[in-house]
N, C-alpha and C positions, 0 to 999 in steps of 0.2 A: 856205236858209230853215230854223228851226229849230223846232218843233213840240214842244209841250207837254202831258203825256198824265196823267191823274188816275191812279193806279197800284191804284185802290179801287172806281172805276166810270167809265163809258164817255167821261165828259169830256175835251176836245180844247179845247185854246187855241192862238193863234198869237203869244201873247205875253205873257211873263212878268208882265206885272202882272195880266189875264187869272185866270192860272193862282196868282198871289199871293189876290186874293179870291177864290176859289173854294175856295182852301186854309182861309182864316180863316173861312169860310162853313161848312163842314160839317166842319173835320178834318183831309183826307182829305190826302194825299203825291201831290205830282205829282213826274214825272221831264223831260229833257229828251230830245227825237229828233229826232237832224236826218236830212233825208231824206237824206243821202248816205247814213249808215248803213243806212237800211232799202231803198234803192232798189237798192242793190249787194247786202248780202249774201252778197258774196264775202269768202275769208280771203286776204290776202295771205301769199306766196312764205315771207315770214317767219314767218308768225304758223304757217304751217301744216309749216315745219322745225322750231320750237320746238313745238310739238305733239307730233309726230315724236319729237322728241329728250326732249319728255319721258316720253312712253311708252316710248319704250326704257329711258330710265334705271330706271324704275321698276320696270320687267320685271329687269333685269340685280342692281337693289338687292332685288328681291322676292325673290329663290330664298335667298341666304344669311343675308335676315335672317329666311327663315321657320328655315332651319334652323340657326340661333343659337338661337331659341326654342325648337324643338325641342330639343337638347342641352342647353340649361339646365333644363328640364323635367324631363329624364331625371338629371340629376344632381340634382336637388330632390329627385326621388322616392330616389333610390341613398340619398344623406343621411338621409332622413328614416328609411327602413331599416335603415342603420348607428347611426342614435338609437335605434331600437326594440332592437336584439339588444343593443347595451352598456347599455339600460337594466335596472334590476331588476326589473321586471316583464316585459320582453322575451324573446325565445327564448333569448337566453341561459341564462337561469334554468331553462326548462323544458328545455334541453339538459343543464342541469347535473343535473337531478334526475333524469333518464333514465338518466345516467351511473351516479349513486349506485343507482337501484334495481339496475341491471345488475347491477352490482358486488355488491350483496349475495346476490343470485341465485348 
């Protein structure tokens, strides 16, 4: 038997057309539930290997693509570094002028 449930407030029909006026009545989203599904409640053999398998996978994909992101990160900032020193305002500059004072010293 398949049971029909207002998903907005408490309403229960036992039949789609029930649950059709009730809809154009106030709005409101009904869904459908048949009582197998809620009288079991169990995951089957399957659903609960692919569960399984997908939390492994996830675990096994999670470590190298944290640290993918990590190393990309770190060569961002390395980059961004090597822009500042060849730039002309960069430490270059102030390496260069340290040089020169030395030197006149």
């Amino acid at each position: 038997m398949i049971n029909y449930t207002c998903t907005e407030c408490p309403f229960r029909a036992e039949g789609l057309d029930d649950l059709q006026r009730h809809s154009q009545e106030t709005g409101h989203v009904g869904i459908c539930k048949s009582e197998a599904a809620s009288a079991g409640g169990k995951l089957s053999k399957l659903t609960k290997r692919l569960v399984a398998a997908q939390g492994v996978t996830l675990t096994a994909l999670g470590a190298p693509i944290w640290a993918c992101t990590y190393l990309y990160a770190k060569w961002q900032t390395a980059e961004a570094e090597i822009a500042y020193l060849k730039s002309p305002s960069g430490a270059g500059r102030n390496l260069k002028n340290q040089d020169k004072r030395r030197d006149k010293e």
